[in-house]
C-alpha positions in Angstrom: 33.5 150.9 45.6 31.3 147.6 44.7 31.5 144.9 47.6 31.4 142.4 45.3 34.3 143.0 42.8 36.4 144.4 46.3 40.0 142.6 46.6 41.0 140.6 49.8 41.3 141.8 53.0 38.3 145.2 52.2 36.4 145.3 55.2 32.4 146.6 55.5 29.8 147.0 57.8 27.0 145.7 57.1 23.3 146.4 59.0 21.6 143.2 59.9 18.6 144.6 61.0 15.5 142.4 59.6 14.1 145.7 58.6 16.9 147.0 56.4 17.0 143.1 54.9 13.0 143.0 54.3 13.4 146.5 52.6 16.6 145.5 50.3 14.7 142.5 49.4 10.9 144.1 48.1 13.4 146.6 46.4 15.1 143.9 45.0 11.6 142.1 44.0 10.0 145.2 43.0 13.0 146.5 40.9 12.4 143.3 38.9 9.2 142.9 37.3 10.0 139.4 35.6 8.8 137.7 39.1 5.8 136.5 40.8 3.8 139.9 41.9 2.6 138.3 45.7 3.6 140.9 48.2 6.7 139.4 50.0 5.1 140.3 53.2 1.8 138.3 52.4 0.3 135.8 54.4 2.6 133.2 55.1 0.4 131.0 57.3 -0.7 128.9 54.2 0.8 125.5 54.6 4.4 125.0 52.8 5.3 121.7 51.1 8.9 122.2 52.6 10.4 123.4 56.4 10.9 127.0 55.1 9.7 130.1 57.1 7.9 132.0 54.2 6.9 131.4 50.6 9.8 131.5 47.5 9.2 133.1 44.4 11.0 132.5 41.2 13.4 134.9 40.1 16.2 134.5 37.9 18.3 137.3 37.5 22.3 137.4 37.2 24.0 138.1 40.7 28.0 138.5 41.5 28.9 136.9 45.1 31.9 137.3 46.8 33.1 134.8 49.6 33.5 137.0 52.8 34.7 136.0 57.0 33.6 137.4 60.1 36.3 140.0 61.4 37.1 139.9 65.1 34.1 137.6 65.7 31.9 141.0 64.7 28.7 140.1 63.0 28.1 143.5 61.2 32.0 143.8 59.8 32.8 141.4 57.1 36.4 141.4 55.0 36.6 140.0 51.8 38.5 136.8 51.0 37.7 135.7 47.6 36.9 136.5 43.9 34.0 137.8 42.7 32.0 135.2 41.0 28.6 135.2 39.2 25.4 133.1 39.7 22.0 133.1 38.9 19.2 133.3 41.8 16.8 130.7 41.5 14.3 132.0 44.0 13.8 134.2 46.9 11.4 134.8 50.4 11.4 137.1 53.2 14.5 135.9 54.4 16.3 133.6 52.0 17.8 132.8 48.5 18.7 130.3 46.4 21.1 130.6 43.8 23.0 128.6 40.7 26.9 128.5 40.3 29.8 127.4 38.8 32.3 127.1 41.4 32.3 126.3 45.1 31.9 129.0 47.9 35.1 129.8 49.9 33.5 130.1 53.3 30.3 130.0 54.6 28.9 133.7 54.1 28.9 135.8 50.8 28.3 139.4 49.8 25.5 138.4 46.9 25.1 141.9 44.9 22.0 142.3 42.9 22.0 145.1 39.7 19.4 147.5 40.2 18.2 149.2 36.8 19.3 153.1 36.7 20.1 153.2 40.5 22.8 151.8 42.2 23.4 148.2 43.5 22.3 146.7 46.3 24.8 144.4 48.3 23.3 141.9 51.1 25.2 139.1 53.3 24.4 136.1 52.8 24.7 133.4 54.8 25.0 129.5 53.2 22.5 126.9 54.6 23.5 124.3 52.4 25.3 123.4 48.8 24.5 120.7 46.2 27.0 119.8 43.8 24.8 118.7 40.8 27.8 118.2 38.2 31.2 119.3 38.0 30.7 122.8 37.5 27.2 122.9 38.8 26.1 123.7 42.3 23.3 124.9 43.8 23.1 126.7 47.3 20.5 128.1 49.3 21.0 130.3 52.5 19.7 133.3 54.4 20.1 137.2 53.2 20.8 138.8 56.8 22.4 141.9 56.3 22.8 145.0 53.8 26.0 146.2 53.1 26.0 149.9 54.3 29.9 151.2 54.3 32.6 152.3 51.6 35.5 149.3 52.3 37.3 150.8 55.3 40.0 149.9 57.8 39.8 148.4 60.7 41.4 150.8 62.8 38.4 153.5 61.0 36.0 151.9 62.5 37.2 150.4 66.0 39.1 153.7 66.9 
């Protein structure tokens, strides 16, 4: 089942090891060859015009996002609790993402899904830093990718007992 087209209530796990986020994201990067080729683990220690932790790169590809909450206070198990929406990413580092939508985010975290050419998707959490509405049915948000999805949607009781 796809995270991001799940109906309410679907719970998954997700990993939120920096590893398995760094490794969804240079597949990500590397799946698409439309973007800047710098390595995303290059050296970051050149001074950024902004406060971010590590250098954006342009990429524009179509994304679905699905608003998702905490369940139980757990950080790794996430339930859906809105529809699927698209966007387009804007740009992306090490640990971020920025993205262009429609319509306003539900909550504060998202599954943000990303298409991956003749394999299957890959499916991250992402958590929302900020939003901009620009104009009525423009917004622009950036946040943090910190977690992959890893589970089939399951029940709580599978997974606590």
């Amino acid at each position: 089942m796809n995270p991001a087209t799940a109906t309410p209530d679907q719970t998954f796990q997700t990993d939120l090891s920096k590893e398995a986020v760094i490794r969804a994201i240079q597949l990500v990067r590397a799946t698409h060859d439309e973007i800047d080729p710098r390595s995303i683990e290059g050296d970051d220690s050149a001074p950024h015009r902004d406060r971010r932790c590590s250098r954006r790169v342009q990429l524009q590809i179509p994304v679905a996002f699905t608003s998702v909450d905490e369940v139980d206070g757990r950080e790794d198990l996430v339930e859906v609790c809105g529809p699927e929406q698209i966007a387009v990413t804007r740009d992306i580092s090490s640990q971020g993402l920025g993205i262009v939508h429609d319509m306003p985010l539900m909550t504060d975290l998202a599954f943000i899904q990303f298409d991956m050419p003749g394999e299957s998707p890959i499916t991250m959490l992402y958590e929302v830093r900020w939003t901009s509405r620009k104009t009525r049915y423009s917004y622009v948000t950036g946040g943090r990718l910190t977690g992959v999805v890893v589970s089939e949607p399951c029940c709580l009781s599978d997974i606590s007992g």
